[in-house]
N, C-alpha and C positions, 0 to 999 in steps of 0.2 A: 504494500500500500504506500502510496507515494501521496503525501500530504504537506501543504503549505502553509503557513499561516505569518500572521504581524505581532510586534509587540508594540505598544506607542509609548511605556511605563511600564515600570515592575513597583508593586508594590505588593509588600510581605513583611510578617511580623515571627521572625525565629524566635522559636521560644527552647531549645536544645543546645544552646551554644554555653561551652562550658566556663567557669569563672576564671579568666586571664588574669596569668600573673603579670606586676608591673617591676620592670627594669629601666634601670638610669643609661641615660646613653652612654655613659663612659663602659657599661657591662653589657654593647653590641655585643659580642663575640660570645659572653657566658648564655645570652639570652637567644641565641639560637640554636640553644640546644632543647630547646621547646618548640613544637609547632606553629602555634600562635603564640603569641602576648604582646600587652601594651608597651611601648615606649613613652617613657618621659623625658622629655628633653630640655635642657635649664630649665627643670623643676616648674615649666608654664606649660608648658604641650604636650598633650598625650597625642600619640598615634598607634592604633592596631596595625600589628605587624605579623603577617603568615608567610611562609614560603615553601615552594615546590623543592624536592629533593631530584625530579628531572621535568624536564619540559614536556615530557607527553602524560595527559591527564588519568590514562589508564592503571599508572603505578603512584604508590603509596599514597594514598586517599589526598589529592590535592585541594579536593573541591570541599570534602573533610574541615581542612586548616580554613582555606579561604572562610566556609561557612559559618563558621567559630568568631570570625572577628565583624560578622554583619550587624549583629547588635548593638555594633560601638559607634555611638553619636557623631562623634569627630571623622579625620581621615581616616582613609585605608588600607595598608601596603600589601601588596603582594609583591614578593620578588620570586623571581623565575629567573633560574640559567639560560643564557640562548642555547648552549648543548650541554650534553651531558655523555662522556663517553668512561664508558667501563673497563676500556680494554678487548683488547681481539678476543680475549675467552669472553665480554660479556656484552650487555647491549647499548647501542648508540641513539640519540634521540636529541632531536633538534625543534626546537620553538617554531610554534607555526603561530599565525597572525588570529586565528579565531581565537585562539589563550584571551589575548591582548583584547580582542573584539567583546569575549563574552565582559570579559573582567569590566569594561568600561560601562556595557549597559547595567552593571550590576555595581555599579557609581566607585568600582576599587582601582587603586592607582598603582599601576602595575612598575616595577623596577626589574629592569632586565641586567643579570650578572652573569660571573663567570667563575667558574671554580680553579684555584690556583695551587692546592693543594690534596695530597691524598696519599693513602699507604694503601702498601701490596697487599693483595687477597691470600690468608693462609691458604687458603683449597686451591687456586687454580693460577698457575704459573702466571698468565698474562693476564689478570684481569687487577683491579685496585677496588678500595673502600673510602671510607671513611673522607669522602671529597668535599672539602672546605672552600667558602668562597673567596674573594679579595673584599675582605670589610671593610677596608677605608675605602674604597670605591661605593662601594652603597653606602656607608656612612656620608659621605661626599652630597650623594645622591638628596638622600634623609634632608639633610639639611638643607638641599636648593629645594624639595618640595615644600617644607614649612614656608615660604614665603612665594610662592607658586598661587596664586590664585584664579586659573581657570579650573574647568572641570577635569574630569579624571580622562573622558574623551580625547581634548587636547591634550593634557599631559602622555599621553598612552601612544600617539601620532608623534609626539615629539621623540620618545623612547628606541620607536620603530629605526626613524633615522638615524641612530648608533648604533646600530645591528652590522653595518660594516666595520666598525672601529670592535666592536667588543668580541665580534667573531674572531676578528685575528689575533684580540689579547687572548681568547679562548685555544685558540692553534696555538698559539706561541708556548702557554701555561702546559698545555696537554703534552707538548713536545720535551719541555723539560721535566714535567712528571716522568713520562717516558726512561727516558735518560737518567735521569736521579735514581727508580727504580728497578732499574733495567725491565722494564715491561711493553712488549710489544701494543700499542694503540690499532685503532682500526686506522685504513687509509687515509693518510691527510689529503692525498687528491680527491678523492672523494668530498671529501669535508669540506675544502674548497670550492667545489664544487657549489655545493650546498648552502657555502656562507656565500658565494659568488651572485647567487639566483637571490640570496636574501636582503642583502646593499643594495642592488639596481632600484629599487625605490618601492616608495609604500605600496606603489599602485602593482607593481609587478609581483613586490612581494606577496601583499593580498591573493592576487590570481592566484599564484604559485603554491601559497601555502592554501588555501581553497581549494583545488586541485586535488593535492594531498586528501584532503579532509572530503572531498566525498567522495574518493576512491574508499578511503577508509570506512565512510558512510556504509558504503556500501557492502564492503565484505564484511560490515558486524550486518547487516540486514539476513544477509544470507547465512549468518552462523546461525546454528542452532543451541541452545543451552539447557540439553536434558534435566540437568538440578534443577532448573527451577518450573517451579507449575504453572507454568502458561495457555491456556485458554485461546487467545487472540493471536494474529498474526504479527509478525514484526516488521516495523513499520519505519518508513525516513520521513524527518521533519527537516526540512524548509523555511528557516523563519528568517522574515524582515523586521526591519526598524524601523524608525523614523530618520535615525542618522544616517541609513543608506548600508548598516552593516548585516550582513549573510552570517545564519549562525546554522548548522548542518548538526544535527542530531538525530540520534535512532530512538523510536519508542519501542522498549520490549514487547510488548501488546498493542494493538488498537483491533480496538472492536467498534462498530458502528450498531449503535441502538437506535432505532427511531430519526428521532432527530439530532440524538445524542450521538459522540466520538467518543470515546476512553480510552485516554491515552496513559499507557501505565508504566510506570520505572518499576522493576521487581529487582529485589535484595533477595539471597539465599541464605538459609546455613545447613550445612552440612550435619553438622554435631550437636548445634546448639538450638535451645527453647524459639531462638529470637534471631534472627539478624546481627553482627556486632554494632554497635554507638558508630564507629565510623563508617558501614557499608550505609547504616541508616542516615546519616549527613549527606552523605555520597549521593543518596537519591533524593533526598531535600533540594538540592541543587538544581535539581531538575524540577521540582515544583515550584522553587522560585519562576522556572519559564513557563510552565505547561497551567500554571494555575493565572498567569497571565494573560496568554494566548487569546489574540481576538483575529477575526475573518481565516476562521479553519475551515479549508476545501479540500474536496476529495473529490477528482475527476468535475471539476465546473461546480460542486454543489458545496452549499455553509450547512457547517454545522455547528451545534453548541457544544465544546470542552468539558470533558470532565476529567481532569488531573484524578491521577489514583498511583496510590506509592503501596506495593505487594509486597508484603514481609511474607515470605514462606520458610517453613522449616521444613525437612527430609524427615522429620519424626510425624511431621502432620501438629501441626499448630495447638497448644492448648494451655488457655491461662493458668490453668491449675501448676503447669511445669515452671513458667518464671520463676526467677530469681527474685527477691524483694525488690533489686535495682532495675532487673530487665521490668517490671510492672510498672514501675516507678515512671522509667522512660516512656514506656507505651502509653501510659496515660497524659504525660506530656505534651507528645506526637499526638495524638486523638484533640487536645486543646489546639496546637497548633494548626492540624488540618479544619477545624472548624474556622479557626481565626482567619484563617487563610483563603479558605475555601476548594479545599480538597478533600480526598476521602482517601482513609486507611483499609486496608483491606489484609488480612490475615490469616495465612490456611497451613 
């Protein structure tokens, strides 16, 4: 099912985002070793601060952190590596422009870095860990936002155009990891390649990483995912803005009722009562879009929305089993989706 729709506003009210710890900026460094948290900066400006461990959204719950810091009044950071490379034994992953796209309509000020440090993998000859950024470059950064006063939009277009300059401190850094470690990296022609197509400019870059992104679209469309209990077919979403930005996502389900769509994000667990806290943010993210959603077509026709986020278990769903904490949170989640205007659904 191949489905379109607009945003012209997001509005949403999280109520699962966990309590941020707050750090002085002289303790950047100690304070990224948290997910999220607040930054105080000469003891007058808080800013929430999340970041990606690699540039593509699929690994370690990115949208998780992001989602954690939405309840905070003030700014927003996200910072994101333009790549992230593992080493030949592991995997390589590069910033695409929809990151940047979503983050903006979701009013967060995105900071694009580069990781300049990191140590060998005990298991596997050529790959590294523990990848560190260059913090006085986003410290740098931190500081020119505080005094920054357009929106998160322009700041995020302005970012795009350092994508040539920090890709090559990113080559540069990776190549002396390299060497420090003796560890083979993936191809840096390649990666040139890569950072080559991402400088030519916003507008190419966009196409380019667009491209990407519904080719991707499309092979989650076609994947199928036995764990989880799905009903409906899987579905690509198409959504515009008002800004003129392309946001390419898949719905696990859509089913067509009546006059109604149901468009569903489904979380799994294998082992457990419940979903984990961060698969469940994970699909929150996606009600922030889908509980938005206005002028949804399918084949020429509107339909009316209904956001729906599926917690399934492999045991078969049953309140009796939670946890005091996992109850805790569903009841939560059950307030939020009313506030919101979605629906929880549980099996």
């Amino acid at each position: 099912m191949d489905i379109t729709a607009r945003i012209k506003r997001v509005e949403y009210k999280p109520l699962l985002c966990r309590k941020l710890a707050t750090f002085d900026f002289a303790d950047f460094d100690r304070a990224l070793r948290n997910a999220t948290f607040i930054l105080n900066i000469n003891g007058e400006n808080d800013i929430a601060v999340s970041w990606w461990v690699t540039p593509k959204r699929t690994r370690s719950y990115p949208y998780a952190r992001v989602y954690d810091s939405l309840s905070f009044a003030g700014k927003r950071i996200t910072v994101t590596p333009i790549m992230k490379d593992e080493g030949k034994d592991g995997d390589r992953d590069f910033l695409q422009w929809d990151t940047v796209s979503l983050m903006s309509l979701l009013g967060v000020h995105v900071i694009i870095g580069y990781y300049i440090q990191a140590e060998r993998s005990a298991r596997y000859a050529h790959k590294i860990t523990k990848q560190r950024f260059d913090t006085e470059y986003l410290k740098d950064e931190i500081k020119r936002l505080l005094s920054y006063h357009s929106d998160a939009l322009h700041w995020n277009i302005e970012q795009i155009g350092k994508i040539g300059a920090l890709g090559q401190k990113a080559l540069e850094a990776y190549e002396g990891i390299s060497e420090r470690l003796d560890v083979y990296m993936h191809s840096q022609a390649s990666a040139k390649r890569r950072i080559t197509e991402l400088q030519k400019s916003k507008e190419e870059f966009m196409s380019f990483s667009r491209g990407l992104a519904k080719k991707a679209q499309r092979r989650e469309q076609l994947t199928t995912q036995p764990k989880e209990k799905l009903s409906g077919e899987k579905a690509i979403i198409t959504i515009t803005n008002y800004l003129g930005g392309y946001y390419y996502f898949t719905s696990d389900e859509a089913e067509i009722v009546g006059e109604d769509i149901l468009l569903t994000e489904a979380k799994h667990s294998k082992k457990d009562a419940l979903p984990s806290l961060g698969d469940i943010k994970d699909g929150l993210l996606k009600m922030f879009l889908f509980s938005n959603l206005e002028e949804v077509m399918v084949d020429g026709k509107e339909y009316n929305p209904i956001a729906v986020l599926k917690l399934t278990s492999e045991k078969g769903f049953n309140e009796k089993n939670l946890s005091k904490k996992q109850g805790e949170t569903l009841s939560i989640l059950k307030q939020e989706a009313a506030i919101n205007g979605f629906r929880v659904d549980t099996i």
